[in-house]
N, C-alpha and C positions, 0 to 999 in steps of 0.2 A: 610208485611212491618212492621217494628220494629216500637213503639211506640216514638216518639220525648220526652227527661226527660231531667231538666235540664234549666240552663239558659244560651240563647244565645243570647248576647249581638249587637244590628244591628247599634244604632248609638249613638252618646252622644254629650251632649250640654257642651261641656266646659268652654265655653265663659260666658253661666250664673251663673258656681262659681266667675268666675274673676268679673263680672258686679253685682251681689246683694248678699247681707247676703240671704242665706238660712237660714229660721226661721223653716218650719215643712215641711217634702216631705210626697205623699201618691201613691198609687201605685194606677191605673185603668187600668182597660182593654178599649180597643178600638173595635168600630163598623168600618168593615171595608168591600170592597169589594173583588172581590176575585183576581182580578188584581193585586191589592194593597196588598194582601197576599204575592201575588209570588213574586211583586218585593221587599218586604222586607225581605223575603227566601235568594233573591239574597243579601242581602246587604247592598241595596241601600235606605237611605235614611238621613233627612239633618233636624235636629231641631234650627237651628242658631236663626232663624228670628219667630220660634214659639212662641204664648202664648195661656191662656187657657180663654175663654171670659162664663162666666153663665148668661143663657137668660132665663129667666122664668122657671127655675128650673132645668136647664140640660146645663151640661158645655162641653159646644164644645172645639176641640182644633184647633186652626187656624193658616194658614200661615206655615204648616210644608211641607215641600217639599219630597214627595214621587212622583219619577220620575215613567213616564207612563213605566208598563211592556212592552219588547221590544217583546216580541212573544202573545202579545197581539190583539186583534181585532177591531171592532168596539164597542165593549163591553168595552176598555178602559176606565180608570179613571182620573178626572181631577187631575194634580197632585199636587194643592195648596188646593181642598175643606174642608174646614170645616169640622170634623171630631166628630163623637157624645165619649163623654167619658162615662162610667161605674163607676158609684160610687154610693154609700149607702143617702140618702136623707140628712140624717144630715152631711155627709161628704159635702157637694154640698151645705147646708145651712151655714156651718162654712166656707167655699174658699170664699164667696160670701160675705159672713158679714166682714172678713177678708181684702178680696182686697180692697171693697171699702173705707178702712182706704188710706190716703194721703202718697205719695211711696210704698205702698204694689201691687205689682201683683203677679201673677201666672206663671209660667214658666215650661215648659219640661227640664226635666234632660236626660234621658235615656229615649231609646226606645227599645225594645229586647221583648226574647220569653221566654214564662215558661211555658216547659210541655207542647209546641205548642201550645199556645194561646199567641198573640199580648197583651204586656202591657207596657203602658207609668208613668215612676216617671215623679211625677209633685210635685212643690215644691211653699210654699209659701213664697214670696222673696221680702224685701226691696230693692230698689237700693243705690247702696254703689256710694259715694261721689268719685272724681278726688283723692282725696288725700289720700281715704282709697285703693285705685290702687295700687298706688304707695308705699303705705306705704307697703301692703303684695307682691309685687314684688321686696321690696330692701328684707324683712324679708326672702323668699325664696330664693335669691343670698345669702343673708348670712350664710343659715343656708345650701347650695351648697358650699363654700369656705368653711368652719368649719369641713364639713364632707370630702373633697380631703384633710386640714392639714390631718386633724387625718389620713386620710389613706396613706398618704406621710410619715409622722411620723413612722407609722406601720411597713412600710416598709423598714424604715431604721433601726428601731429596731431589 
């Protein structure tokens, strides 16, 4: 069997560009089991409602929903637990010293494979205000309208 190279992308948190400034992402591998492998082989898996909590020196990632593999056993996996992340000491002592600033948390970006090993971007993210919403959802319609003129123009050209 050919070795796995490359990166394969399995799920993305979209919602927390729209919901917080991204200030620094960092890349960690995941402890996982081996249920939890297949079904994210398969596809399957949902960061919406994730974040990353550091409890005496080691930051879990919680509340990410990897659904029970379906040809699984009794050996299955809970598919909300707590998940241990990978990361370097001082990586883990800056997220921690970081979050606990007032609006700063932790959040999943991407979950995917590199080179067949599970890793999660995690990113350190203020929450952005109602109005800074709105404000980069008109700035994206506009700058959607700008580029159909131009290609309308183009094409009467």
């Amino acid at each position: 069997m050919a070795k796995e190279t490359g990166r394969k992308l399995v799920a993305s948190n979209k919602k927390a560009r729209h919901d917080f400034h991204i200030d620094e992402t960092f890349e960690a591998g995941l402890v996982l089991t081996g249920t939890e492998v297949k079904a994210l082989r398969a596809g399957r898996a949902s960061l919406v409602d994730g974040y990353v909590d550091v409890d005496r020196g080691e930051a879990w990632l919680e509340n990410v929903y990897i659904p029970e593999y379906t040809e699984g056993t009794w050996t299955n996996h809970a598919p909300r637990r707590k998940r241990k992340l990978l990361l370097h000491r001082r990586q883990i002592e800056e997220l921690d010293r970081e979050s606990s600033a007032k609006g700063h948390t932790i959040v999943p970006l991407a979950l995917y494979f590199v080179d067949g090993r599970a890793k999660v971007e995690i990113a350190l993210a203020r929450g952005k205000k109602e109005y800074d919403k709105r404000h980069a959802l008109r700035e994206r319609q506009e700058l959607r309208e700008a580029q159909a003129a131009m290609s309308l123009r183009k094409q009467r050209d």
